[in-house]
N, C-alpha and C positions, 0 to 999 in steps of 0.2 A: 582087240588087236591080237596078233599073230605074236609067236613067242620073239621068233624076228623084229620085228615090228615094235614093239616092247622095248629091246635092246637097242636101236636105233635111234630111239625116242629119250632112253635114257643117255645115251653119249649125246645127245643133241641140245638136253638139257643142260649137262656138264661142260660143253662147249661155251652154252650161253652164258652159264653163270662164269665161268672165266674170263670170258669176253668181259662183263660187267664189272667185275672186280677191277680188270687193267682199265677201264672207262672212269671207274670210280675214282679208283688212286690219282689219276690224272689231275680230275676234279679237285681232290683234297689237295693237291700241290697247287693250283692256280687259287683256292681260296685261301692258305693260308700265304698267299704269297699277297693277295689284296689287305687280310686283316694285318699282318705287318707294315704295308703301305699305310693303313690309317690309323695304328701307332703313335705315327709321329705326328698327329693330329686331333688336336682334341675340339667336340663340337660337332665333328666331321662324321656324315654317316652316307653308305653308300645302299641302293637296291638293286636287285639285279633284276633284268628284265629278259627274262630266258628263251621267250616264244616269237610272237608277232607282232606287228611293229603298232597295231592299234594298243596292243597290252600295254607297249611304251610309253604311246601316246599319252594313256589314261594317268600313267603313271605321273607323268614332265605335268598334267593339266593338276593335276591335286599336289604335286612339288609344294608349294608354298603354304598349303592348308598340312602338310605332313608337317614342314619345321615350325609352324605356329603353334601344332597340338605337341608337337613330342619335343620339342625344347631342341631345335635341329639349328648352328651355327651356318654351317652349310651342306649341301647335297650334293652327292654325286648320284648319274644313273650309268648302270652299267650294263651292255646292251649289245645285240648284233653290233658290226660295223657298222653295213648300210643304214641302221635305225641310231645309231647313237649319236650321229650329224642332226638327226632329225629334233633331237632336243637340247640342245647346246643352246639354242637362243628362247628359252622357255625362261621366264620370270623368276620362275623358284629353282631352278640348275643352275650350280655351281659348277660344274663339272662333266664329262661323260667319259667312260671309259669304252671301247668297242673292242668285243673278243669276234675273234673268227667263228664260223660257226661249227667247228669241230673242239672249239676250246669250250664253248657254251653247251654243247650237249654233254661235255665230263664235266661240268660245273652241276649242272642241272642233274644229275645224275649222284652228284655229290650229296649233293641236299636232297632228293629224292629219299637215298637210303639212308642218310648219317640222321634226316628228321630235323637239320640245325638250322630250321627257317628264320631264328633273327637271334646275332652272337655279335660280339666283336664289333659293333657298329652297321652291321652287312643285314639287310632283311632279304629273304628271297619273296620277288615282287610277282608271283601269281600263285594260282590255288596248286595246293600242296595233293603228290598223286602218288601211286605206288607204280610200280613195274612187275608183270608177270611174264615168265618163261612162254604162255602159252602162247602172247601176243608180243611176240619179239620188235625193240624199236620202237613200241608205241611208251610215251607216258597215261594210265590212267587217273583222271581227276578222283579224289576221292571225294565221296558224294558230301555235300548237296552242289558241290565244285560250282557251274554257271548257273544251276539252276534255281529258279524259285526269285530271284529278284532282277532289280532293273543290274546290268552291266556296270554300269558309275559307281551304284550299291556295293557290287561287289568287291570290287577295289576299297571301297573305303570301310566296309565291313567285316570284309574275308581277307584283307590281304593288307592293309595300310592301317589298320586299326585309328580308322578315324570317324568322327562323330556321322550322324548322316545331311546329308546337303551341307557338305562342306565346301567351302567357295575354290572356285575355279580360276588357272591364273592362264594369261594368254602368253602370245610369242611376242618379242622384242628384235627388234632387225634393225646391228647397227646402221645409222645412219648413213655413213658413206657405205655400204651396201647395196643399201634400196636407191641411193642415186647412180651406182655402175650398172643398173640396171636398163635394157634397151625396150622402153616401154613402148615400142611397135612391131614388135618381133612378132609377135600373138594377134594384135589389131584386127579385132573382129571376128576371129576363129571359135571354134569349139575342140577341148578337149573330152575324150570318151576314156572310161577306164574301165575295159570290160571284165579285167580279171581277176578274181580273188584265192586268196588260200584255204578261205572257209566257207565262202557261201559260193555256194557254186550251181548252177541248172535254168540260169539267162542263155537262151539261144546263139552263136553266132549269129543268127538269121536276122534275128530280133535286133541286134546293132547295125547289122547292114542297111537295114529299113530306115534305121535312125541317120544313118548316114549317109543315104541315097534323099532322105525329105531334106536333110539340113544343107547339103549341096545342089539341091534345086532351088534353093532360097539364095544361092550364093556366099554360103558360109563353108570356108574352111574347115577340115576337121580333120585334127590330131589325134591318135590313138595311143593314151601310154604305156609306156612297157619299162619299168624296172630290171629288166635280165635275168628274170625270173622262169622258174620249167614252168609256170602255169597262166607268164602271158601270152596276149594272142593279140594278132594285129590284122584288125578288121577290114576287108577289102573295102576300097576308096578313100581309107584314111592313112595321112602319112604319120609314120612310127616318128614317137617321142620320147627320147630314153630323158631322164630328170632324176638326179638322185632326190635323196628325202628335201637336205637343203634348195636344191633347184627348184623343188615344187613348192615349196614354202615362199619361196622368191616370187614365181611365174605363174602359177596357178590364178592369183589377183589379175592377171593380164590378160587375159581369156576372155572371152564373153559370156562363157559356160562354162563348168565344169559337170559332166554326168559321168557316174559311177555305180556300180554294184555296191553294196554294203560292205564296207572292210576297211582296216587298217588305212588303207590310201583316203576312206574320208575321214576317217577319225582327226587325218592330219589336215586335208586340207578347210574341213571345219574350223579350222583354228586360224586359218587366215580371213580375207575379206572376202575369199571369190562366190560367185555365184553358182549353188550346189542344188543338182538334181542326185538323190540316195535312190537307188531300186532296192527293195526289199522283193525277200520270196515270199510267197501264201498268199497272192493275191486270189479271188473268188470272183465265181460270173456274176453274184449278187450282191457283194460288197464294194464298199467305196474303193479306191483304187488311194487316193489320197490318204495319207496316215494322219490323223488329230493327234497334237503333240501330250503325252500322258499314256498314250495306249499301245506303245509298245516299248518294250524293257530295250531293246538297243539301239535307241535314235541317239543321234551323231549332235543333237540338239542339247542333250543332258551336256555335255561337254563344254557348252558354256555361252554357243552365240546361237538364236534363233531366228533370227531374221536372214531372208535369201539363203534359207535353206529351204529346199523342197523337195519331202519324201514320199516314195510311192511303191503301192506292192505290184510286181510285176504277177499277169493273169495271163496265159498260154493262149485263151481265147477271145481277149480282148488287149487285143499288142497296138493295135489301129488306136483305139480309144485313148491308151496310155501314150503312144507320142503325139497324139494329138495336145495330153494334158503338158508334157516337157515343154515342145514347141511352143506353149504359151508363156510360159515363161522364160523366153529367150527372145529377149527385146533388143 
């Protein structure tokens, strides 16, 4: 670098870390404003769930295996907004609290630097990461963060300190709920979910095809879209907005449900509907079908295996694989 260059780089750094500081302090005010809330509550233990809403998901699904091992009267989860609906009716929640997500990133940011992953009743509910000047914005995981074990593991290993295969609890939808519900709205449709925050490199193309075969069959097909910068809405499919709870509701009502790997299955896994998962790394000479055990994040460890059907999507073999969906879409 240039002696320029140098200087630049140094106010740029000094910028950041200011930046940080006022992200931080923010942080330590909305935490100590929660551990005073659970105070006046003994028993009472809350997690926060900082990231995406599959993180949450895992988190609401092992709820009840957390207060059976650690002596827990009740739970709270504390969560995006959009995600903190999503487990309100989980068996082992008590509670859920929802920060915006400009409050959750000085939360996260708190516990990042302060290191106070479990005080006060409060655990922070994923793997613990550092922050560097050089990669402004990003959290990094510190290692072995995701890697080396199945997803479910990691939660109950890394971050929940719970035993391993620890039981799984499901969703509860009060009763007069599921009956406001208009179960012909969906009658016979397919919903498609093409888009993720983390697994990402399914074609448009590759859903258009799906949805050009599925409407020659005479099936309807919905595309969902959360409001998200990284959904997309497939040509010939009509857009589905559905918060978390909607999809918990309506998802059952479907004929289908097909998705990319991500958060949106993690949850609707946990209802009854009938789940097509695409995974990436699919190969011209491997099976295309996933055998449950052989890959660390099937939507299966989560607790229901039946009428789910996972598949790794192949660039040169897209024909073959809707051919294998279509088959199960009776």
């Amino acid at each position: 670098m240039t002696e320029q260059e140098n200087v630049a780089e140094y106010f740029r750094r000094l910028n950041w870390l200011d930046s940080v500081c006022d992200v931080y302090a923010k942080g330590k005010e909305i935490y100590t404003m929660l551990a005073e809330t659970l105070k006046e509550s003994s028993g009472v233990e809350l997690i926060v769930s900082p990231a995406n809403l599959g993180d949450t998901v895992f988190i609401a699904t092992l709820s009840m295996a957390y207060k059976e091992t650690h002596h827990i009267n009740n739970l709270i989860i504390c969560a995006k907004e959009r995600q903190a609906e999503a487990v309100e009716w989980f068996e082992g929640v008590d509670g859920a609290v929802g920060l915006d997500d400009q409050q959750m990133m000085c939360l996260r940011y708190y516990f990042t630097i302060s290191r106070n992953f479990y005080s006060n009743g409060i655990r922070y509910g994923h793997i613990p990461c550092y922050i560097d000047a050089a990669v402004p914005d990003t959290f990094m995981h510190i290692p072995p963060g995701f890697g080396g074990i199945p997803l479910i593991s990691v939660w109950e290993k890394r971050i929940l300190d719970l035993p391993d295969h620890s039981p799984t609890c499901g969703i509860i939808v009060p009763e007069e709920i599921l009956q406001s519900r208009d179960m012909t709205k969906y009658n016979g449709a397919v919903l498609i979910a093409p888009a993720a925050f983390t697994n990402k490199g399914i074609p448009e193309s590759f859903w258009e095809k799906i949805v050009v075969e599925l409407k020659k069959r005479g099936i309807t097909v919905y595309c969902n879209s959360g409001g998200l910068y990284y959904d997309k809405l497939i040509s010939g499919a009509i857009e589905c907005v559905l918060s978390t709870k909607e999809l918990i509701l309506n998802a059952p009502l479907f004929r289908h449900v097909i998705a990319v790997r991500s958060g949106f299955t993690d949850l609707v896994s946990k209802t009854d509907a009938r789940l097509t998962v695409l995974h990436l790394g699919g190969t011209e000479d491997g099976p295309l079908s996933i055998e449950y055990g052989t890959t660390g994040d099937d939507v299966r460890d989560l607790g229901r295996t039946t009428d789910i059907f996972p598949y790794r999507y192949c660039a040169g073999r897209e024909d073959e694989l809707i051919q294998l969906i279509l088959s199960n879409i009776d």
